[in-house]
PQR file with spaces between the fields and no chain letter, atoms N, CA, C, O and H, PARSE charges and radii, in Angstrom:
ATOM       1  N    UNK     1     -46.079   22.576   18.732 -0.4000 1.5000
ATOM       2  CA   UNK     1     -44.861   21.809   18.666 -0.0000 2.0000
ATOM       3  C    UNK     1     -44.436   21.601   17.207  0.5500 1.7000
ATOM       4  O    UNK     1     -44.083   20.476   16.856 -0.5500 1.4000
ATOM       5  N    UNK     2     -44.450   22.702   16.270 -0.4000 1.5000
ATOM       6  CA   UNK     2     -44.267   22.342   15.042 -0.0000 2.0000
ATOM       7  C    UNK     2     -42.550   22.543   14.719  0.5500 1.7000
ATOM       8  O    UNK     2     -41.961   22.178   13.701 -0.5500 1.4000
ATOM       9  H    UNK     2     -44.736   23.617   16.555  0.4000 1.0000
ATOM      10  N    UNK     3     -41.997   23.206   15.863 -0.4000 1.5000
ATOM      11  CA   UNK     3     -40.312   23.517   15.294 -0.0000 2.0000
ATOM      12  C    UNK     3     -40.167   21.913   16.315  0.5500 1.7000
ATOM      13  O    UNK     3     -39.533   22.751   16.956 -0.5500 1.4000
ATOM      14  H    UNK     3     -42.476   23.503   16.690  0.4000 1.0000
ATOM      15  N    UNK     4     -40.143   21.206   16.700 -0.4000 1.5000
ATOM      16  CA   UNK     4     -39.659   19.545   17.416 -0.0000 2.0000
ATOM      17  C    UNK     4     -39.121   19.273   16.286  0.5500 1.7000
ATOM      18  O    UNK     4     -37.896   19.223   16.169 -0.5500 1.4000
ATOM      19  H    UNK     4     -40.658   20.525   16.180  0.4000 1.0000
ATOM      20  N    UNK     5     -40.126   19.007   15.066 -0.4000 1.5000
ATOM      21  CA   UNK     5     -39.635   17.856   13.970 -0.0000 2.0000
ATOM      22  C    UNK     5     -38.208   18.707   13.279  0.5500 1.7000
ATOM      23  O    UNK     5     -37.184   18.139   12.898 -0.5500 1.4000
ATOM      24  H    UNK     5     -41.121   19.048   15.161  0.4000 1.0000
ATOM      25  N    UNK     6     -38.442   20.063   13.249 -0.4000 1.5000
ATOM      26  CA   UNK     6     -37.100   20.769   12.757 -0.0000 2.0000
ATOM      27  C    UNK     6     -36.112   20.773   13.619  0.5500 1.7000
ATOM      28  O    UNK     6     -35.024   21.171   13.204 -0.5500 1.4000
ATOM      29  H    UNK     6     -39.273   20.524   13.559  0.4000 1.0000
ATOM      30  N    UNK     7     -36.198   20.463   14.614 -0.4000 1.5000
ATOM      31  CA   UNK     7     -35.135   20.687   15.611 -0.0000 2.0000
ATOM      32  C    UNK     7     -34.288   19.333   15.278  0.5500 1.7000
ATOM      33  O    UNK     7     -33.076   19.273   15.074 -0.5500 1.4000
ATOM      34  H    UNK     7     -37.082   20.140   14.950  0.4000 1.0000
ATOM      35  N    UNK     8     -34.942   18.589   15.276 -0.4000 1.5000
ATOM      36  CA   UNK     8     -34.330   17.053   15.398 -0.0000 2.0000
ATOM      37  C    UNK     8     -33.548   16.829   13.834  0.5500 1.7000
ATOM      38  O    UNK     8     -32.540   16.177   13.561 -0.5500 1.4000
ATOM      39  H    UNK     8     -35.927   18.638   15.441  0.4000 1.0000
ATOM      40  N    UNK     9     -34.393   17.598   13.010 -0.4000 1.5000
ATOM      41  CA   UNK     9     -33.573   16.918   11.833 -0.0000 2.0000
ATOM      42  C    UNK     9     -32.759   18.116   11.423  0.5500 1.7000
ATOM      43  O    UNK     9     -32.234   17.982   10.318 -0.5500 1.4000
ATOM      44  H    UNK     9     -35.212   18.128   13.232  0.4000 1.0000
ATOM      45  N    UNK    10     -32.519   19.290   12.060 -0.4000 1.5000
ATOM      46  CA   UNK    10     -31.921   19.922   11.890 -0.0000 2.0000
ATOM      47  C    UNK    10     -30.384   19.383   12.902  0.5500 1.7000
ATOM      48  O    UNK    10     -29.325   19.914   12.568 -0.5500 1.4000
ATOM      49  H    UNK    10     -32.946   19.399   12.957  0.4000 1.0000
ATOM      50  N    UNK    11     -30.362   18.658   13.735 -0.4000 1.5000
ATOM      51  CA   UNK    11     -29.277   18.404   15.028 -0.0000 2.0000
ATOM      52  C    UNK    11     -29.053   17.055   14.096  0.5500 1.7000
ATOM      53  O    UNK    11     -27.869   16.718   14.102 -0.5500 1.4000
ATOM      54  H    UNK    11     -31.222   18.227   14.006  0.4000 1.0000
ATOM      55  N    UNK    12     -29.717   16.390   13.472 -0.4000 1.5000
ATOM      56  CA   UNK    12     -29.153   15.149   12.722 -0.0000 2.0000
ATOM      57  C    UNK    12     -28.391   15.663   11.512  0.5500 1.7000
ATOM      58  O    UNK    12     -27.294   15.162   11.263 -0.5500 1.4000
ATOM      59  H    UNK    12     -30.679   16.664   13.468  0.4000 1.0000
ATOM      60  N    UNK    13     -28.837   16.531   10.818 -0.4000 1.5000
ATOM      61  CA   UNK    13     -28.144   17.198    9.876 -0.0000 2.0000
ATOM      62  C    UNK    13     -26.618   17.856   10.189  0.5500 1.7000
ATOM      63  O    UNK    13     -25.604   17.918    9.494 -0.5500 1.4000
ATOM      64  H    UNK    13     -29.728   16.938   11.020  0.4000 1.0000
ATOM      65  N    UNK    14     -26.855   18.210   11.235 -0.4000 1.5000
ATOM      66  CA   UNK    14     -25.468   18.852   11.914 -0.0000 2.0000
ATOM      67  C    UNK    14     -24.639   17.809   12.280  0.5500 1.7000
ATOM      68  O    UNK    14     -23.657   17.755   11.539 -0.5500 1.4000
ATOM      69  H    UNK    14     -27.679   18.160   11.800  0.4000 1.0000
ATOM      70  N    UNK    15     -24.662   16.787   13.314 -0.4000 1.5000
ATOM      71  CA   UNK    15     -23.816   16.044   13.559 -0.0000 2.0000
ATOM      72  C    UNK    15     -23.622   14.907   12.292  0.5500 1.7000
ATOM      73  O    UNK    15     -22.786   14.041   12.546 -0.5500 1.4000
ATOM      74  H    UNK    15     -25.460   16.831   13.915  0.4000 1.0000
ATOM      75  N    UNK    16     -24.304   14.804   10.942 -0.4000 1.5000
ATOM      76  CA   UNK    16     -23.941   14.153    9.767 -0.0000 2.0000
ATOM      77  C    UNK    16     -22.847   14.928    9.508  0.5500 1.7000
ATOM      78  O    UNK    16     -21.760   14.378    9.683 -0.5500 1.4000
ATOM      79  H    UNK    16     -24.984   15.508   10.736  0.4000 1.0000
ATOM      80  N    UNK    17     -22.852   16.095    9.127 -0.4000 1.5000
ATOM      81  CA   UNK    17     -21.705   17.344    8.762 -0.0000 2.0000
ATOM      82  C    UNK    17     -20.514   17.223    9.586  0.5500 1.7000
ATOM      83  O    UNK    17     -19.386   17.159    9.095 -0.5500 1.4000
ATOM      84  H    UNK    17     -23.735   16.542    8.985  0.4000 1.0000
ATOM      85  N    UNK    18     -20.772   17.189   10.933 -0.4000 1.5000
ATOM      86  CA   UNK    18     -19.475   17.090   12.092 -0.0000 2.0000
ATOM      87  C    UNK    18     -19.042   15.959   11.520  0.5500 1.7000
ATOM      88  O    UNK    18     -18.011   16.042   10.851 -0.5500 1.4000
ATOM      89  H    UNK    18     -21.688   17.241   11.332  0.4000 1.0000
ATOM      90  N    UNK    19     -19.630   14.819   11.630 -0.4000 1.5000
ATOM      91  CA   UNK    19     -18.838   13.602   11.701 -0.0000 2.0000
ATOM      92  C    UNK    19     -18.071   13.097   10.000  0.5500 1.7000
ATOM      93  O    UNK    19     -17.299   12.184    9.706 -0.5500 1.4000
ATOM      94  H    UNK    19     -20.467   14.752   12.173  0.4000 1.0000
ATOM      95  N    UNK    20     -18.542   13.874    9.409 -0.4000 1.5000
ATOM      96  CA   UNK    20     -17.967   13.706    8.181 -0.0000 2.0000
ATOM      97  C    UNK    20     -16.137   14.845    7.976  0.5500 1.7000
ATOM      98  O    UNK    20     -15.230   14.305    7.344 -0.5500 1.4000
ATOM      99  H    UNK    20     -19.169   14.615    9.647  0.4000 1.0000
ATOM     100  N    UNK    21     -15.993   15.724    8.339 -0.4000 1.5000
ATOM     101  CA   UNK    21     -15.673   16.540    8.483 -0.0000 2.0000
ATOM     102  C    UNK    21     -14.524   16.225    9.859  0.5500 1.7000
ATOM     103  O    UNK    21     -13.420   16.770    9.843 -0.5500 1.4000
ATOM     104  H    UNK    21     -16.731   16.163    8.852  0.4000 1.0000
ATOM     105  N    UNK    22     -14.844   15.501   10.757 -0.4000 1.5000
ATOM     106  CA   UNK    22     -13.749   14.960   11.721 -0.0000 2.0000
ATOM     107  C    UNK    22     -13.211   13.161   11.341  0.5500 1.7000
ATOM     108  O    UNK    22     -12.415   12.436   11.938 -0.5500 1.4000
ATOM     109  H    UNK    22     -15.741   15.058   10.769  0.4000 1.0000
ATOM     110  N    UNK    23     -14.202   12.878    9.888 -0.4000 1.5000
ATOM     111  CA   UNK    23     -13.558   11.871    9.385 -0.0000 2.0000
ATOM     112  C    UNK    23     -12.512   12.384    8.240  0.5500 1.7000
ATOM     113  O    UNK    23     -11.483   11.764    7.971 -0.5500 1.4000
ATOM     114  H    UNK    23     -14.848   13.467    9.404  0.4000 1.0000
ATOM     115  N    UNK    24     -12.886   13.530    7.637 -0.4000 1.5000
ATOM     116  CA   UNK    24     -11.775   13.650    6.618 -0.0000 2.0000
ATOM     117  C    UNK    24     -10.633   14.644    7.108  0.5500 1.7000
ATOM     118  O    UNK    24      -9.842   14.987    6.229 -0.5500 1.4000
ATOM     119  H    UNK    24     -13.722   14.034    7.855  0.4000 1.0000
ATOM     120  N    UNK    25     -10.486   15.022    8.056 -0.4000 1.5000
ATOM     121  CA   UNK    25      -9.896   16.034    9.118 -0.0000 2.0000
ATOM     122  C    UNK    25      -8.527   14.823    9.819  0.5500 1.7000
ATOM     123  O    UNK    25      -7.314   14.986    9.951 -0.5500 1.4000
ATOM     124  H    UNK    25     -11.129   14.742    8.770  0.4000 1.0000
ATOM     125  N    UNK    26      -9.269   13.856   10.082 -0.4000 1.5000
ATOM     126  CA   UNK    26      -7.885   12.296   11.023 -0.0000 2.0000
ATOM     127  C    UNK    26      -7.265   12.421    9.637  0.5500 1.7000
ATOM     128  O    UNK    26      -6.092   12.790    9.603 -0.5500 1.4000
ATOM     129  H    UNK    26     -10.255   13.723    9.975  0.4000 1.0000
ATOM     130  N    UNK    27      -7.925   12.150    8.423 -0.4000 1.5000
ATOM     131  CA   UNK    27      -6.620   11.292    7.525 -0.0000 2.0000
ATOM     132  C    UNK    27      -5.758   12.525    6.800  0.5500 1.7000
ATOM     133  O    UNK    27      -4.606   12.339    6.408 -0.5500 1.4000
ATOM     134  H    UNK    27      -8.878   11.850    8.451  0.4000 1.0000
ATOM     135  N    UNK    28      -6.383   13.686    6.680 -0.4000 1.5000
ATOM     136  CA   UNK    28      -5.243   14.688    6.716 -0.0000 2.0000
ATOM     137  C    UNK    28      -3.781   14.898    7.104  0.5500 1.7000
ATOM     138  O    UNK    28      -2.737   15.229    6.543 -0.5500 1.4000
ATOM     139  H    UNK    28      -7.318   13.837    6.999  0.4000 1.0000
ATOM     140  N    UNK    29      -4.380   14.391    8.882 -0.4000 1.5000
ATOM     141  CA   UNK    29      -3.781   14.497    9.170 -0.0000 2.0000
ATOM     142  C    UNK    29      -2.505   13.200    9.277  0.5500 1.7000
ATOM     143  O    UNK    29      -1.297   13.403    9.156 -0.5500 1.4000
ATOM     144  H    UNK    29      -5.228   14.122    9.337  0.4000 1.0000
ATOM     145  N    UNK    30      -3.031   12.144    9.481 -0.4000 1.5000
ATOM     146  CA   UNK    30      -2.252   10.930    9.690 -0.0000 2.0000
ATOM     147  C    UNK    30      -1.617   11.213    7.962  0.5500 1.7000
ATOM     148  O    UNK    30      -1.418   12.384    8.285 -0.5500 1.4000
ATOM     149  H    UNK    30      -4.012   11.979    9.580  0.4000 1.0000
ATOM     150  N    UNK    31      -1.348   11.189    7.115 -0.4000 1.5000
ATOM     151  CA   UNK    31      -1.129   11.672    5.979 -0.0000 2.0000
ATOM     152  C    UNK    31      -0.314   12.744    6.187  0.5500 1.7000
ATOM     153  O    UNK    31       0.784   12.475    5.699 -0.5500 1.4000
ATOM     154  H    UNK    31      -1.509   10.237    6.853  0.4000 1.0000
ATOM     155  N    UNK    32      -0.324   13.945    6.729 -0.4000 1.5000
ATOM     156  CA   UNK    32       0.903   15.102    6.815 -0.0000 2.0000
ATOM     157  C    UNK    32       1.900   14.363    7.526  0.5500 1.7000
ATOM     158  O    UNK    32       2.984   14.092    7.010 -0.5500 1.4000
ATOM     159  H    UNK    32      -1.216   14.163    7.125  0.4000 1.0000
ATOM     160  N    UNK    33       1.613   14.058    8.578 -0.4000 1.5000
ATOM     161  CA   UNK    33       2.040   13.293    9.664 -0.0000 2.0000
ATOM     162  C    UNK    33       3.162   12.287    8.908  0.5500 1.7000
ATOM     163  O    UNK    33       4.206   12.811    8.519 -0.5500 1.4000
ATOM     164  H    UNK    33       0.732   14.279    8.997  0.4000 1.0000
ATOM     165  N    UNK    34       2.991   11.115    8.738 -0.4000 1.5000
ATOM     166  CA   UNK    34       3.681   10.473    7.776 -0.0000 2.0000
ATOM     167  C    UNK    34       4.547   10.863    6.907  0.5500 1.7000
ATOM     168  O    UNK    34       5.634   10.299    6.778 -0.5500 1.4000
ATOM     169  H    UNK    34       2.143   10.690    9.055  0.4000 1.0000
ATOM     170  N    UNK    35       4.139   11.975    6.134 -0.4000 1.5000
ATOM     171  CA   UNK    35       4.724   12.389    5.173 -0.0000 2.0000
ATOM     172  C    UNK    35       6.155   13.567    5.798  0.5500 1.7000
ATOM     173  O    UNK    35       7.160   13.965    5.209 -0.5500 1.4000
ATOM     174  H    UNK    35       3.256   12.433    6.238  0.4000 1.0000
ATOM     175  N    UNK    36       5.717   13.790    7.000 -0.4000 1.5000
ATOM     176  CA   UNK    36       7.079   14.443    7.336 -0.0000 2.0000
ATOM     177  C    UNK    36       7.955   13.484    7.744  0.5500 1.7000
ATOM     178  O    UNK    36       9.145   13.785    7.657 -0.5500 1.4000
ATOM     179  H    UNK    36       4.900   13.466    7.478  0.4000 1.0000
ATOM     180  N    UNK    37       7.656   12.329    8.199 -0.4000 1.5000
ATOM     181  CA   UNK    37       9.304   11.465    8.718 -0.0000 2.0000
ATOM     182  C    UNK    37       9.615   10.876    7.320  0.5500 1.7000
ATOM     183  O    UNK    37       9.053   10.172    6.481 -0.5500 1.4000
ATOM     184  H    UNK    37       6.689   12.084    8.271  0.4000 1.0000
ATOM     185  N    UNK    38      10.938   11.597    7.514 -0.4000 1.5000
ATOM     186  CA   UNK    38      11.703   11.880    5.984 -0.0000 2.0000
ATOM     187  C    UNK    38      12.842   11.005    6.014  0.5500 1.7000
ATOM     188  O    UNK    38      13.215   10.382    5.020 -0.5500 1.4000
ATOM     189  H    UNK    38      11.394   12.169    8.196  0.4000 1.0000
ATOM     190  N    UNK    39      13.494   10.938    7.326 -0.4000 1.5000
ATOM     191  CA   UNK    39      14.846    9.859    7.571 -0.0000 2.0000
ATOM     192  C    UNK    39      14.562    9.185    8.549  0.5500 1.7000
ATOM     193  O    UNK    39      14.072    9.432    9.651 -0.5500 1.4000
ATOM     194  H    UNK    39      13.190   11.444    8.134  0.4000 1.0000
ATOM     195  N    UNK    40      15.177    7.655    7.670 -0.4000 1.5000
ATOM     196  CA   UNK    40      15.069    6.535    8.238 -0.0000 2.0000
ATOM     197  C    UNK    40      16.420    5.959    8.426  0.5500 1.7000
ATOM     198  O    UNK    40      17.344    6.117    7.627 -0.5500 1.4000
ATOM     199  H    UNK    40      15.575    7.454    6.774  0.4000 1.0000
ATOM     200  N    UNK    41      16.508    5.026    9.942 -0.4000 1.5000
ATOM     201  CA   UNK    41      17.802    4.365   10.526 -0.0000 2.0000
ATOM     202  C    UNK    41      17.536    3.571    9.845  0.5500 1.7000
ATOM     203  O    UNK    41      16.482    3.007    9.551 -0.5500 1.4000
ATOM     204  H    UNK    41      15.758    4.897   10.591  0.4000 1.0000
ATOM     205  N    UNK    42      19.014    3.453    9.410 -0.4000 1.5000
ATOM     206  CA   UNK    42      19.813    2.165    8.512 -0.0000 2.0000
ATOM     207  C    UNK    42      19.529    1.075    9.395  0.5500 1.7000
ATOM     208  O    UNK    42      19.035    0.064    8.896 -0.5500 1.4000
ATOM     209  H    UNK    42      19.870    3.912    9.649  0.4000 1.0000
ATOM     210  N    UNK    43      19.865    1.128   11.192 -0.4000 1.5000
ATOM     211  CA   UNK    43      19.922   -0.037   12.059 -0.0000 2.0000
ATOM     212  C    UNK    43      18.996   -0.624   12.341  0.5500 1.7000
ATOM     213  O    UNK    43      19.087   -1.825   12.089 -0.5500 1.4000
ATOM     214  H    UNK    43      20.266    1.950   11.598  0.4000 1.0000
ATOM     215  N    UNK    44      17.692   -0.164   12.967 -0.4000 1.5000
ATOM     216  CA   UNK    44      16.527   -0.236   13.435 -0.0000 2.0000
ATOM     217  C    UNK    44      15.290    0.130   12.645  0.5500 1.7000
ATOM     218  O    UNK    44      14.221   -0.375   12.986 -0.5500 1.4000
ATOM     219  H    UNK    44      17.618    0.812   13.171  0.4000 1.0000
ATOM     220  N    UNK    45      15.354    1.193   11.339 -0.4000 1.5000
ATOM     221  CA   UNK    45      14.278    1.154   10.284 -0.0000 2.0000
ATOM     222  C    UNK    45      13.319    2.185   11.035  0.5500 1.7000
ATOM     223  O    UNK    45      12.156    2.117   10.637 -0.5500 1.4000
ATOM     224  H    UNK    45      16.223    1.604   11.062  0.4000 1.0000
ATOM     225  N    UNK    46      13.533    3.022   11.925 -0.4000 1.5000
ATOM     226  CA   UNK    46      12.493    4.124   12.463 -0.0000 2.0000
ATOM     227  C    UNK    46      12.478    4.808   11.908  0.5500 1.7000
ATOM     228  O    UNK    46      13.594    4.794   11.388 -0.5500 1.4000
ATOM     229  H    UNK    46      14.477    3.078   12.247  0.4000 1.0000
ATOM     230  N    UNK    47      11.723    5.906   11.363 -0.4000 1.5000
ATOM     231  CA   UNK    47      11.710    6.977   10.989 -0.0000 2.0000
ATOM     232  C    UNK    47      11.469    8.107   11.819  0.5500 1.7000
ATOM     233  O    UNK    47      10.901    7.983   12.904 -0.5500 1.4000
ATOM     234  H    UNK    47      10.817    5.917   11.786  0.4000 1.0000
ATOM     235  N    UNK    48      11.938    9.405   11.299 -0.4000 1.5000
ATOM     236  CA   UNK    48      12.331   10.501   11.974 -0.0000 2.0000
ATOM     237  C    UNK    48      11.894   11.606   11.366  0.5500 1.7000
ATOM     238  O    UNK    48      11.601   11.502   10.175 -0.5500 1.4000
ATOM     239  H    UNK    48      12.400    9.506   10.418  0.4000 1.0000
ATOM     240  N    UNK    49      11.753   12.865   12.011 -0.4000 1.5000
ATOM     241  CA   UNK    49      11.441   14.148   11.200 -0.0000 2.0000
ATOM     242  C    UNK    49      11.926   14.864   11.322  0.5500 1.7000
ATOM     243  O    UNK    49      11.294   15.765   11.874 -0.5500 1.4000
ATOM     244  H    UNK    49      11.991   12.950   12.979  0.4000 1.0000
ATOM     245  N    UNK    50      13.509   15.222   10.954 -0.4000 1.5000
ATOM     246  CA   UNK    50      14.438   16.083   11.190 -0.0000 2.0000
ATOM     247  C    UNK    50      15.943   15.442   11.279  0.5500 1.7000
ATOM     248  O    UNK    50      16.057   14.275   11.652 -0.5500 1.4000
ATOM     249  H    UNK    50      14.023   14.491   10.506  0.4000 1.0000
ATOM     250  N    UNK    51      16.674   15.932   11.059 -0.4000 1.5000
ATOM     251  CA   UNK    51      18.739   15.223   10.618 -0.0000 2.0000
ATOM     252  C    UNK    51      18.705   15.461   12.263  0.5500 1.7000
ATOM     253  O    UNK    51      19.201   14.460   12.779 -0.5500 1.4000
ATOM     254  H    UNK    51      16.582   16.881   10.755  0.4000 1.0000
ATOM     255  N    UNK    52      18.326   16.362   13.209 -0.4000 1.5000
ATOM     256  CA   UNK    52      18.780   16.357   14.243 -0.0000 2.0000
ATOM     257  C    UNK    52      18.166   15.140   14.861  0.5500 1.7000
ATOM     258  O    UNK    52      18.945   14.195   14.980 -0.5500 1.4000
ATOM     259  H    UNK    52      17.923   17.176   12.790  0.4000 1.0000
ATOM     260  N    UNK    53      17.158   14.987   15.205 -0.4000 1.5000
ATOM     261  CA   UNK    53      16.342   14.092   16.356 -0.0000 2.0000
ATOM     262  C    UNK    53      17.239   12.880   15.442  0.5500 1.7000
ATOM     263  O    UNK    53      17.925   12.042   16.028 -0.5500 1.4000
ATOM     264  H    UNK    53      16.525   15.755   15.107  0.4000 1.0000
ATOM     265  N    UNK    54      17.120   12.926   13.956 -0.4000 1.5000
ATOM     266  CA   UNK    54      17.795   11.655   13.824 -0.0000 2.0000
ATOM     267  C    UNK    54      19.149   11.226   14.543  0.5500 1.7000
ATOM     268  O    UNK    54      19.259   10.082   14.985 -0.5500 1.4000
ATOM     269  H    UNK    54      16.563   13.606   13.480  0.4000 1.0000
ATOM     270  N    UNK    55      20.388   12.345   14.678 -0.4000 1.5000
ATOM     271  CA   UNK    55      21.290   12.370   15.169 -0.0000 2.0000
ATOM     272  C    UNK    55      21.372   11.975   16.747  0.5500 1.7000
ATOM     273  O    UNK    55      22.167   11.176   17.242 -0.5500 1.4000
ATOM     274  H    UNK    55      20.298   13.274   14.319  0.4000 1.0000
ATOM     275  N    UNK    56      20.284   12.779   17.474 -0.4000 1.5000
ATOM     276  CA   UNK    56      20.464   11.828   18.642 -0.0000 2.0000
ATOM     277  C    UNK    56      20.201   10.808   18.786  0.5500 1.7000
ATOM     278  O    UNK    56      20.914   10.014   19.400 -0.5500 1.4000
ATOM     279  H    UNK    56      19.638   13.428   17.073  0.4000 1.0000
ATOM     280  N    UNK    57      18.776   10.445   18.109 -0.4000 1.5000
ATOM     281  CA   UNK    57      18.538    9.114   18.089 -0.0000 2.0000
ATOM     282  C    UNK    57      19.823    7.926   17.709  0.5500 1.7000
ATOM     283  O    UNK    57      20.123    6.891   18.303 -0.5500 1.4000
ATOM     284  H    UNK    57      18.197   11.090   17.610  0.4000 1.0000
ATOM     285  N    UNK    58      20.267    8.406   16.776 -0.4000 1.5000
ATOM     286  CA   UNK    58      21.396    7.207   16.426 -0.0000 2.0000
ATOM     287  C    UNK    58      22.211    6.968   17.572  0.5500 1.7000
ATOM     288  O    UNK    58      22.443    5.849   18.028 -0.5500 1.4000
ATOM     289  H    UNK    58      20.023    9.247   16.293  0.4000 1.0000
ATOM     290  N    UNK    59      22.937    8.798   18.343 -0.4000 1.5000
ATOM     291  CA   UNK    59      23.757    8.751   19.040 -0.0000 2.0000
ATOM     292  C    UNK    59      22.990    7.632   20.253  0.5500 1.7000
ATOM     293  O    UNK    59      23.455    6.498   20.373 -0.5500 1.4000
ATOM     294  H    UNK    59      22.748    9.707   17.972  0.4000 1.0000
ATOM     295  N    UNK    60      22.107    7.968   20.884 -0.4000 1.5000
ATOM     296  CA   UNK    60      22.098    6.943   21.917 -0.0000 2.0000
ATOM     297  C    UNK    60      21.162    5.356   21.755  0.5500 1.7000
ATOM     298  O    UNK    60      20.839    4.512   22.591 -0.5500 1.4000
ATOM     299  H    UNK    60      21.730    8.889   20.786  0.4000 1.0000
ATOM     300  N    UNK    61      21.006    5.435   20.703 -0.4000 1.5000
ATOM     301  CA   UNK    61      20.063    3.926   20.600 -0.0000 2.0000
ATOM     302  C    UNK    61      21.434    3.395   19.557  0.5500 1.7000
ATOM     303  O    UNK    61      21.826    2.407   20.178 -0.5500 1.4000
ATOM     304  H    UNK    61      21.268    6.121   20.024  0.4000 1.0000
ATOM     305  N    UNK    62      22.038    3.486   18.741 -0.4000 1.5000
ATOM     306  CA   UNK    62      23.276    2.788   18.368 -0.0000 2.0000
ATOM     307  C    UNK    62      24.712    3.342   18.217  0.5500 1.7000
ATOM     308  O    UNK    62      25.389    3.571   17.214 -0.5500 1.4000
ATOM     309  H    UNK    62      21.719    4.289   18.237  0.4000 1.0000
ATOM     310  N    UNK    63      25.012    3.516   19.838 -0.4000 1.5000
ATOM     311  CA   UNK    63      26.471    3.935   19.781 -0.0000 2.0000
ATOM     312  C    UNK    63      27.483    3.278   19.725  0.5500 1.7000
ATOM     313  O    UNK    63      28.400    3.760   20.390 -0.5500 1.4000
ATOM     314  H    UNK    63      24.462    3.330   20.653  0.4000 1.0000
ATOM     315  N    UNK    64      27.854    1.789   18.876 -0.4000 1.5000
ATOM     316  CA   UNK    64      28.673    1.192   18.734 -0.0000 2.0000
ATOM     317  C    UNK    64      28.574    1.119   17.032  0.5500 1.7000
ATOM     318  O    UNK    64      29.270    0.343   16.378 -0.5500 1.4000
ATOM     319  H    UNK    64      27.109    1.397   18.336  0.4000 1.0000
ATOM     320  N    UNK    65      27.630    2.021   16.454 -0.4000 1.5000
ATOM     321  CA   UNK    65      27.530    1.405   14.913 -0.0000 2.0000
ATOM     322  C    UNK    65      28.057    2.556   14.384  0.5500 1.7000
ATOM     323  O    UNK    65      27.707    3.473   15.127 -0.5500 1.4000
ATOM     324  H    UNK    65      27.064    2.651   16.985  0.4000 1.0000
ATOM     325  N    UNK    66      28.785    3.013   13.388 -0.4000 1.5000
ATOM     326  CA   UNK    66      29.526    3.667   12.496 -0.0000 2.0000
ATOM     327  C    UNK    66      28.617    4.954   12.431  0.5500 1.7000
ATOM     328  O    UNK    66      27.406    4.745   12.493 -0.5500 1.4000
ATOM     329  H    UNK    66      29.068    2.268   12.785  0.4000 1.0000
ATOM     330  N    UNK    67      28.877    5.742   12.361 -0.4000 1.5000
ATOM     331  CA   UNK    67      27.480    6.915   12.282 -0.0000 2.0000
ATOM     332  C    UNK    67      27.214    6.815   10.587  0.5500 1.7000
ATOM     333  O    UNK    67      28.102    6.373    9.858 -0.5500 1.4000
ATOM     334  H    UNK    67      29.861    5.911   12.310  0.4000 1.0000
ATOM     335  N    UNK    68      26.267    7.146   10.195 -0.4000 1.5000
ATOM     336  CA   UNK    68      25.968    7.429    8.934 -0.0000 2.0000
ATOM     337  C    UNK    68      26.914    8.972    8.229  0.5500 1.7000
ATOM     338  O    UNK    68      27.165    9.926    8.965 -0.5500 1.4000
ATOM     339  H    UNK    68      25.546    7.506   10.787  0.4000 1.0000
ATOM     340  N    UNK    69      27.243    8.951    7.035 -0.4000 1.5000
ATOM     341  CA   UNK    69      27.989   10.099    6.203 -0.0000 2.0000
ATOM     342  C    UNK    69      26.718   11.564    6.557  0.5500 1.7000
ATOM     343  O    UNK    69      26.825   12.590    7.229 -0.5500 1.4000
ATOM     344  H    UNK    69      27.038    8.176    6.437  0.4000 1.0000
ATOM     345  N    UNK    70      25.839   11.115    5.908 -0.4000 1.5000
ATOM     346  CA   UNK    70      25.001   12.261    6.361 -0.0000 2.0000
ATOM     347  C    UNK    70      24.220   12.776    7.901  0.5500 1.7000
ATOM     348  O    UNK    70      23.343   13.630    8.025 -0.5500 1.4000
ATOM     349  H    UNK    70      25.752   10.282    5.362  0.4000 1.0000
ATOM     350  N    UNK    71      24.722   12.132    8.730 -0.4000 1.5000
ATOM     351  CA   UNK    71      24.587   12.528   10.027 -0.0000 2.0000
ATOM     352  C    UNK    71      26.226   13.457   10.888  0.5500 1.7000
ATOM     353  O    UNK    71      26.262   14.113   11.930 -0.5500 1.4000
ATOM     354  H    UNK    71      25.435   11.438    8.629  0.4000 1.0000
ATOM     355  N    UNK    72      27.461   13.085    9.812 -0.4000 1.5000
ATOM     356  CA   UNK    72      28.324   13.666   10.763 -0.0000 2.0000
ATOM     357  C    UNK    72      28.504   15.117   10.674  0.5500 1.7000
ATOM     358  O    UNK    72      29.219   15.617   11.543 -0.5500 1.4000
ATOM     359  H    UNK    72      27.432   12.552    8.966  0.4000 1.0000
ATOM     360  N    UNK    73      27.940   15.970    9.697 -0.4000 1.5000
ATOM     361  CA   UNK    73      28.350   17.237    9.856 -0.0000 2.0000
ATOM     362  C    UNK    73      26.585   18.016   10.681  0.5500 1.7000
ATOM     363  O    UNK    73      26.384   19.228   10.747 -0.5500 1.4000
ATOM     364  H    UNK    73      27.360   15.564    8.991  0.4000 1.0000
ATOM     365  N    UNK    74      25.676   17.041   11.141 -0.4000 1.5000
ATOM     366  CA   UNK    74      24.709   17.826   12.027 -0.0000 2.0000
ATOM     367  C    UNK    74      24.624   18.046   13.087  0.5500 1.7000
ATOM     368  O    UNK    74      24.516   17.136   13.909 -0.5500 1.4000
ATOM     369  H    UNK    74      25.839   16.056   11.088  0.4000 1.0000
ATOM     370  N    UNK    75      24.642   19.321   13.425 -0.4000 1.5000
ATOM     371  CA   UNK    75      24.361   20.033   15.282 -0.0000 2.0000
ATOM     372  C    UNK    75      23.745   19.496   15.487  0.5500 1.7000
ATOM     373  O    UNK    75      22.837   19.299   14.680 -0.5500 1.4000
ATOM     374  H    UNK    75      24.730   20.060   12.757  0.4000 1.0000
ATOM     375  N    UNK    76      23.776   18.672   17.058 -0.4000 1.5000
ATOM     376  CA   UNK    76      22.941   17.690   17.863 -0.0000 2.0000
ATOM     377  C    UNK    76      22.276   18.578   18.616  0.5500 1.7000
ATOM     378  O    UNK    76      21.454   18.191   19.446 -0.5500 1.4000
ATOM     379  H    UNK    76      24.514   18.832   17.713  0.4000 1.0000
């Protein structure tokens, strides 16, 4: 039974590596993530990732408010 003690600290060694590696892997991502919602509603303060989604969004969550200058010349 002399490979046991290698086995074990070889599978502890591995899941140290995984778990380090799916910790710096989340904030990558939450970090890209973030960093793409680029436009934000003047009305409500959401942010968005793209002039379009922004455009609908405005269109149906505030259709009584003035549209924004840089939303009127974008294909919905």
């Amino acid at each position: 039974m002399a490979r046991g003690h290698q086995k074990i600290q070889s599978q502890q060694k591995n899941a140290k590596k995984a778990a380090e590696k799916k910790k710096g892997m989340a904030a990558d991502q939450k970090t890209a993530a973030k960093a793409a919602l680029v436009h934000t509603c003047p009305v409500c303060r959401t942010q968005m990732p793209d002039p379009k989604t922004f455009k609908q969004h405005f269109e149906s969550k505030h259709p009584k408010s003035p549209m924004p200058p840089e939303l009127v010349d974008v294909q919905a």
